[in-house]
N, C-alpha and C positions, 0 to 999 in steps of 0.2 A: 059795826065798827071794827077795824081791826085792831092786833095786839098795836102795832107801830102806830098808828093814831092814838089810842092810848097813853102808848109810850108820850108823845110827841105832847099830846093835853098834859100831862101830869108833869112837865118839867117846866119847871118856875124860873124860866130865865127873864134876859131881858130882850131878846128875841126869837121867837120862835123855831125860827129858821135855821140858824144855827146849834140850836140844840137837836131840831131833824136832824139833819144830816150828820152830828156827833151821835145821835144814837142808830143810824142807820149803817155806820162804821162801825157801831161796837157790835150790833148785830150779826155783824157778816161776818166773824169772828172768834165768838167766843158765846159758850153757852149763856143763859139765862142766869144768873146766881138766884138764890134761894132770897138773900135778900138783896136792894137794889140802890142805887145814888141816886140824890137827888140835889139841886143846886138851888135856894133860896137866896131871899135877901139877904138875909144875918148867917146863910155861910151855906157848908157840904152838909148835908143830912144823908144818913144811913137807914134805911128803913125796912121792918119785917115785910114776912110776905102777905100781914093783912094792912100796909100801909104804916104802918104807927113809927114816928122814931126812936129809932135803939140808941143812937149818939148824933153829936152834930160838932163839924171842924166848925168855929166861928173868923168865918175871913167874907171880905166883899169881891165878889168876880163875877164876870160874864160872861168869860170864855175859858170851854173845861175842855176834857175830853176824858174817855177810861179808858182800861184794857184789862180781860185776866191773862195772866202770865201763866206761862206752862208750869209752873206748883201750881196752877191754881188761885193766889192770890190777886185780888182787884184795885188795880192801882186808878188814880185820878189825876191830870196833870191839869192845873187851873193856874190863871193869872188873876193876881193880888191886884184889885184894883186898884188899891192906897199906894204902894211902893214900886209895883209891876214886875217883882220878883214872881219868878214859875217855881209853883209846891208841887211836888210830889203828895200825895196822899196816899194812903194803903190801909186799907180790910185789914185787920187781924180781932181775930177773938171777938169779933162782933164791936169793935172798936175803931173810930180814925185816929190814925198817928199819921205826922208827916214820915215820910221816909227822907226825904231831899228837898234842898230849896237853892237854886241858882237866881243871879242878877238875871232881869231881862234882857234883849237884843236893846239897840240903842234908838230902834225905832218903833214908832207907835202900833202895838198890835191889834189886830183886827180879826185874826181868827186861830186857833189854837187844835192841832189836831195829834194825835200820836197813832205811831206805826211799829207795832211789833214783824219787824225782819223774820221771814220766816224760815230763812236758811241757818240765821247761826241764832237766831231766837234775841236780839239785841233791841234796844227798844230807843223808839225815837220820836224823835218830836218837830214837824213842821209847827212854824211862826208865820205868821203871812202878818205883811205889813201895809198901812192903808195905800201908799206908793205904787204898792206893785212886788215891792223889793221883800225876799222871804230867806228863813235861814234853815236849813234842816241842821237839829242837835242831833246826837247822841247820848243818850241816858245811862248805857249802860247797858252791861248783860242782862235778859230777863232771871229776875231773881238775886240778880248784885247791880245794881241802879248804883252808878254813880252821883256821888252830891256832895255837900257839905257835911252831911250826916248830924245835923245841928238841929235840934226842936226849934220850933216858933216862938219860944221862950229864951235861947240860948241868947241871943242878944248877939253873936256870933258874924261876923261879914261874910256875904252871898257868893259865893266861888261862880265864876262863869262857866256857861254851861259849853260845853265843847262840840262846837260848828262843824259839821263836817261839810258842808257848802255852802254858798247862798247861791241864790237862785230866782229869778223874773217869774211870779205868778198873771197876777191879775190884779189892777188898782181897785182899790173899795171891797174886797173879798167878801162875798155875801158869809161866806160858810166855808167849811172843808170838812173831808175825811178821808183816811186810806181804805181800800181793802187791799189788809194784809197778802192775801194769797195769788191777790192779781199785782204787786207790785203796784197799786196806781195812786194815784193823789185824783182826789175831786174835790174840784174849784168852783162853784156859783158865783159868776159874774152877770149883774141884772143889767137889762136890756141886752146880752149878747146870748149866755145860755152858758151850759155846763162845761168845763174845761176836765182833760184826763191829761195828768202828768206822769211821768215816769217818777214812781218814789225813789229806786235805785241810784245811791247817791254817784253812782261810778259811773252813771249811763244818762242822757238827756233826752227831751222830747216830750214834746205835748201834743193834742188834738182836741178838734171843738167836737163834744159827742151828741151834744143835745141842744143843737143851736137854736137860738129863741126859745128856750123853755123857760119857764117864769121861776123864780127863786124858790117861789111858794112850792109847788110842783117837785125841789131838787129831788126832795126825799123820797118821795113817792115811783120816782122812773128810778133810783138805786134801788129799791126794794124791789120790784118789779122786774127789776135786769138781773139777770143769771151771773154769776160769776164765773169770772177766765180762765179761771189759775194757769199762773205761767209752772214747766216741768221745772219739778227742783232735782237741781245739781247740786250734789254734796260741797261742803268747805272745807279745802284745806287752811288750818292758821300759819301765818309767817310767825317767824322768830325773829326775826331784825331785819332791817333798811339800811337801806347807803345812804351816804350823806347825798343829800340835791346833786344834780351835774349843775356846772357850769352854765352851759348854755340855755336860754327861755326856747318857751313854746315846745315842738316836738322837737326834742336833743337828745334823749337819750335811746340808747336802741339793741343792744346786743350786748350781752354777759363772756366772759370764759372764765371757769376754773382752772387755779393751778394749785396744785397740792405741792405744799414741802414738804420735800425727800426725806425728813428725818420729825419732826413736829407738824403734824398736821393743823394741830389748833393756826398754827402761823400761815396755814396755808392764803391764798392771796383771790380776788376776785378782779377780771380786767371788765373794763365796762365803758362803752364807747360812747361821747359826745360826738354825735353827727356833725356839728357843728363848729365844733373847738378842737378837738381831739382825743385821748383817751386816757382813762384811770385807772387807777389801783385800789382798792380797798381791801383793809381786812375784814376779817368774819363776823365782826362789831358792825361793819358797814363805815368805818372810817374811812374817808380817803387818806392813803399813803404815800400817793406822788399823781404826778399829773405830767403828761407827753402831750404838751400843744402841735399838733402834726396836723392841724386841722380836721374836714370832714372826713372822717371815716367812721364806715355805716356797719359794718359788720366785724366783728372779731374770731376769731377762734385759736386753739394751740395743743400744738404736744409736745408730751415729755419724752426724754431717754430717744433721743430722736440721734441716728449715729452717723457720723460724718468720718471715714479714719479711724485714729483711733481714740476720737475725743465724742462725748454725748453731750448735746445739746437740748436744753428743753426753748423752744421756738414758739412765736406765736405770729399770727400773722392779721392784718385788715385790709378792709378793700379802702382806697384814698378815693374817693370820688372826682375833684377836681383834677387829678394825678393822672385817672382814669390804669391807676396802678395796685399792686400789692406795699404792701408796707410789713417788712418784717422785722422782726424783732425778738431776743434776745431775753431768756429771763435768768437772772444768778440764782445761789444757791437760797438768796437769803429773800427771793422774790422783788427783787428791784427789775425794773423793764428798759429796756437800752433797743433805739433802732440801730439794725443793721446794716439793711439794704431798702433799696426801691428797685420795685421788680415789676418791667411794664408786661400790659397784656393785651393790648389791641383791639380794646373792647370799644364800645363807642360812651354807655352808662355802667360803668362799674358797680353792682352792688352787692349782692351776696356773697360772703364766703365759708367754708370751712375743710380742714384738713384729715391727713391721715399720715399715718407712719407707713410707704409703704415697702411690699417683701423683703426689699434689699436693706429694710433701717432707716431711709432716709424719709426728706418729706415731701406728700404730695399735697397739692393746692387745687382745689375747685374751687372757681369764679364763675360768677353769674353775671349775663345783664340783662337789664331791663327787654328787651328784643326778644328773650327766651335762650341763648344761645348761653352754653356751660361748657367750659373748657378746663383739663385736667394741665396743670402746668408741675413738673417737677423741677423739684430743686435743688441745684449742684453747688457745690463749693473747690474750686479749684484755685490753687496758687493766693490762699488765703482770701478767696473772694466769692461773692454769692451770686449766683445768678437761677435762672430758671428757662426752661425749653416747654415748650406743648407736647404732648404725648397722647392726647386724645380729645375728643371733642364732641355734644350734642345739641341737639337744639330742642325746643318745647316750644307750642304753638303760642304760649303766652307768655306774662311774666312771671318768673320762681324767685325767691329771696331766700328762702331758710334752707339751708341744708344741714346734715351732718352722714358724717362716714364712721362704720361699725366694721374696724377692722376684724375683729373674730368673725363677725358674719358676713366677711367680705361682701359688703356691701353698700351703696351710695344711698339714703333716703333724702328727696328733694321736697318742697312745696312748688306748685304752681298754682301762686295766688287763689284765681278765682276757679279752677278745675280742680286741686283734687292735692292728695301724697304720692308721689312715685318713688318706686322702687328701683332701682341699679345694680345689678350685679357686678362684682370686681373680678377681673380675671386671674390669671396664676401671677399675672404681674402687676397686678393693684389697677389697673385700665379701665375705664369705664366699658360695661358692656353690655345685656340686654335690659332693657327697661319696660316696666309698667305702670300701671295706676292699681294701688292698694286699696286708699281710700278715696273715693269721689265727695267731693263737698257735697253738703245733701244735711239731711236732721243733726246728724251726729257731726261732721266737721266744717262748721263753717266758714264761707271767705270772709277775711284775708284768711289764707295759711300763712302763717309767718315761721317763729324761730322751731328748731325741734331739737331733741337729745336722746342719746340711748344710756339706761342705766341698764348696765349688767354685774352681775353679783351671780354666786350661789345657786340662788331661791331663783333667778332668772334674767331674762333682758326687757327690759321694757322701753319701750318710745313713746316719748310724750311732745306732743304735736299744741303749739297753740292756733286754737282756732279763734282769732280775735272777733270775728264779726259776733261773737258772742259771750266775750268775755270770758272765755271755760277754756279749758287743755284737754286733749282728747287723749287715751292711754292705751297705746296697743304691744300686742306680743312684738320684739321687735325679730323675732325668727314664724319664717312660714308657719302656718297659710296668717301670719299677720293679724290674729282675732282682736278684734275689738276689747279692752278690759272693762272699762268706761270713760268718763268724766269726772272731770272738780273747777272749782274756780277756787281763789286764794281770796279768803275774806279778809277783816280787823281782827285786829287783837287788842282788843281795848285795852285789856289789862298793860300792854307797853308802847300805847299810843301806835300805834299803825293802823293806816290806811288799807283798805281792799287794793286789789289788783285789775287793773281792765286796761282792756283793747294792747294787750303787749304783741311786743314786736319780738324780739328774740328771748333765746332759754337758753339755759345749761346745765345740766345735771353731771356728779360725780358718785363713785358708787363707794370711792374712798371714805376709810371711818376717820372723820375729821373732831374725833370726842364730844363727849357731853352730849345733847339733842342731836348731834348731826354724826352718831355712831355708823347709822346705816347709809350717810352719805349725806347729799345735799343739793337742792332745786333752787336753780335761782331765776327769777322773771322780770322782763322791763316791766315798769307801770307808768302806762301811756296816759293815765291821770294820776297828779300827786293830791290831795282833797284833803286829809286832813294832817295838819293844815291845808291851805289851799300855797301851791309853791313849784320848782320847778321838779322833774320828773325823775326820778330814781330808779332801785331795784330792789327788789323783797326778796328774803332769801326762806327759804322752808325746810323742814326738816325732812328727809324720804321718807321715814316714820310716819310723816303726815300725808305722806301722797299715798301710800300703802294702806293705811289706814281707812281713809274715805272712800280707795276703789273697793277696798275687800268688804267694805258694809253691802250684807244683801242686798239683791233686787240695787245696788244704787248705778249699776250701769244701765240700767232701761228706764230709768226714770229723767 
């Protein structure tokens, strides 16, 4: 007989089934402990390694789950059958204490599983509900678990436990478990067979893996299957969010910084609704003002931009329906004011961003969907704005993200589903030879969307999001262009934010904007808003943070 048959006999539920497959999740996780849980009638037993019990939480449940946490520590998460409040339970000193106790979901549950995150070590808990209908919580850091922080004695009211989605499993849910390292959820649905979900609350997608396999059986093909692990990409943590856009569904989409000339803290963040048109936020992630100018999809701006003998800081977007430029005007105190509408004869306007070029003034790259990018410059004569073409390319597909590095005179592009290209600028800012730096492939994957060069000091670097995987890819942004690594932007529980996924534009500045954002600052869309569940924003990061998780060993190859 094996250990996991043992395992599987010695646990005093009230269905077998489900306590398999809770300990064949813990298995595939976490050593052995010296001594072990067990779940009875009259509550949680703790037991040495010749069986005997050392202590016993006294509560009624049928559905547990454990984990040890990276100290080391063995938590249990069970549902009170009496009340349907979910306890936290935890090891210590050869003792059970609760650590936490939240209200339950508001629907009937059916099976109870937990997933320690193995990138930022955060600990969670899927709910499956007899429906169909399930919630993934968030607990907490491994080792700071959020909760009430109240004994079973406190008499204390049950704080709710904080939803990072809901989500469609399977009605009548035989069982579940995660493993941790493969990202997956397993679902036992009888008479159909085993379901794999993606645990990743930022990400969707299920598959039948084990169709017709009998309930009985779940545990035994999890034991038996090898585990996947997905490569980990380091986390960077955000430090604040913008308040929601405007607009539902997919509305928000491209960032630009501007830095005040004199207070950087005051400095401002523009951020476009696709749909409504475009924002202000301060570095809190306040909105500041709001320009209804409709859809525009792309943002970007520069400072000290010189016209005569008066300096301008400009910003400009692409208007979609306009099939135009939309420019605009920032003050000294970051207020945003249109100036002009600048057509471009494009037929889908959508990418843009700029540059200051040789002579002072500004130039303008636009994209459209067709592949075709055209450099437009921008004149002001007799108090009035207009703009001329001055050069022109095309690319076999569609590009969206760009930006321009004027010290390294140079254009870096996306083209979606092929790859980064490179552009050199001539002596007159002109677009001129082009290549492919990076080919989509392991490291960047399609979409290529927004990208930014931070230069400082210590260097330049360009960070590229590769959305089809939720991650940023980080290269030298001067020849030969090396690879640094990857990150993806996780939660930050401790200030309520959401991870980041499937974004669409970036911006980075290399300006010290004080406090965390000394060394500058990364800002990302986030093409899911989850927790809450709402519409879509932007997360902003420290470069501290991004510098941080590429310079950890070995974390660009993994």
């Amino acid at each position: 007989m094996t250990m996991m048959k043992k395992t599987i006999r010695a646990l005093a539920v009230s269905t077998v089934l489900a306590a398999a497959i809770s300990m064949v999740g813990f298995s595939a996780h976490a050593a052995t402990p010296k001594a072990s849980l067990e779940l009875g009638k009259s509550g949680l037993r703790l037991l040495d390694d010749k069986g005997q019990v050392v202590d016993e939480f006294g509560v009624r449940s049928k559905r547990w789950d454990r984990r040890q946490l990276a100290d080391g520590t063995t938590v249990a998460l069970l549902q009170d059958a009496d009340s349907g409040a979910l306890r936290l339970i935890e090891v210590r000193d050869r003792q059970l204490r609760e650590r936490a106790h939240w209200a339950g979901p508001a629907f009937d549950v059916e099976a109870v599983c937990l997933y320690l995150e193995p990138r930022q070590q955060t600990l969670q808990a899927f709910l499956l509900g007899s429906d169909g209908l399930a919630e993934q919580w968030l607990l907490g850091l491994s080792g700071q678990v959020r909760g009430s922080g109240k004994g079973k004695d406190s008499g204390g009211d049950l704080a709710r436990g904080q939803v990072l989605r809901q989500l469609a499993t399977v009605p009548d849910a035989k069982g579940c478990t995660v493993r941790d390292d493969e990202a997956t959820l397993y679902v036992a649905e009888s008479g159909v067979g085993l379901w794999a979900f993606v645990a990743d609350s930022e990400r969707a997608g299920r598959e039948l893996v084990a169709p017709g396999l009998a309930p009985q059986d779940m545990a035994l093909w999890l034991e038996a299957r090898a585990a996947q692990p997905l490569p980990v990409i380091p986390v960077a943590t955000p430090s604040a969010q913008t308040e929601p856009v405007r607009g539902g569904g997919d509305a928000a989409d491209d960032p630009a910084i501007w830095v005040h000339p004199t207070q950087p803290a005051k400095s401002r963040i523009l951020g476009t609704d696709k749909k409504r048109g475009l924002a202000v936020y301060d570095l809190q992630g306040r909105e500041t003002q709001f320009l209804p100018v409709g859809r525009v999809n792309n943002v970007d701006l520069r400072q000290r931009v010189r016209y005569g003998d008066r300096s301008w800081d400009l910003a400009v977007a692409t208007q979609r329906d306009q099939r135009s430029v939309l420019l605009f005007g920032i003050d000294g105190a970051g207020k945003v004011s249109t100036l002009a509408e600048l057509p471009t004869g494009l037929d889908e306007v959508y990418g843009i961003c700029s540059a200051r070029n040789p002579a002072g003034g500004l130039d303008v790259f636009v994209n459209d969907k067709d592949g075709r990018l055209l450099q437009l410059r921008v004149m002001r004569k007799a108090g009035a704005w207009a703009s001329a073409q001055v050069a022109s390319m095309k690319l076999a597909t569609q590009p969206e993200g760009c930006v321009a590095d004027e010290p390294g005179r140079q254009l870096f592009i996306g083209e979606e589903k092929r790859g980064l290209w490179r552009v050199a600028l001539d002596a007159d800012g002109r677009l001129g030879d082009a290549a492919v730096i990076l080919p989509v492939g392991d490291m960047l994957h399609a979409d290529v969307e927004g990208m930014a060069v931070h230069r400082s000091p210590a260097g330049a670097w360009l960070v590229v999001s590769s959305q089809g995987n939720d991650s940023y890819v980080v290269l030298d942004a001067d020849a030969p262009h090396a690879v640094k690594g990857r990150f993806r932007v996780g939660l930050n529980p401790a200030r309520g934010i959401d991870a980041a996924s499937e974004t669409d534009g970036l911006d980075v500045t290399s300006a010290s904007l004080g406090g965390e954002y000394g060394e500058g600052m990364l800002v990302v869309q986030d093409g899911h808003k989850r927790w809450p569940m709402g519409r879509q924003n932007f997360k902003l990061v420290p470069w501290s943070e991004v510098v941080r998780v590429i310079e950890v060993p070995g974390a660009a190859g993994r």
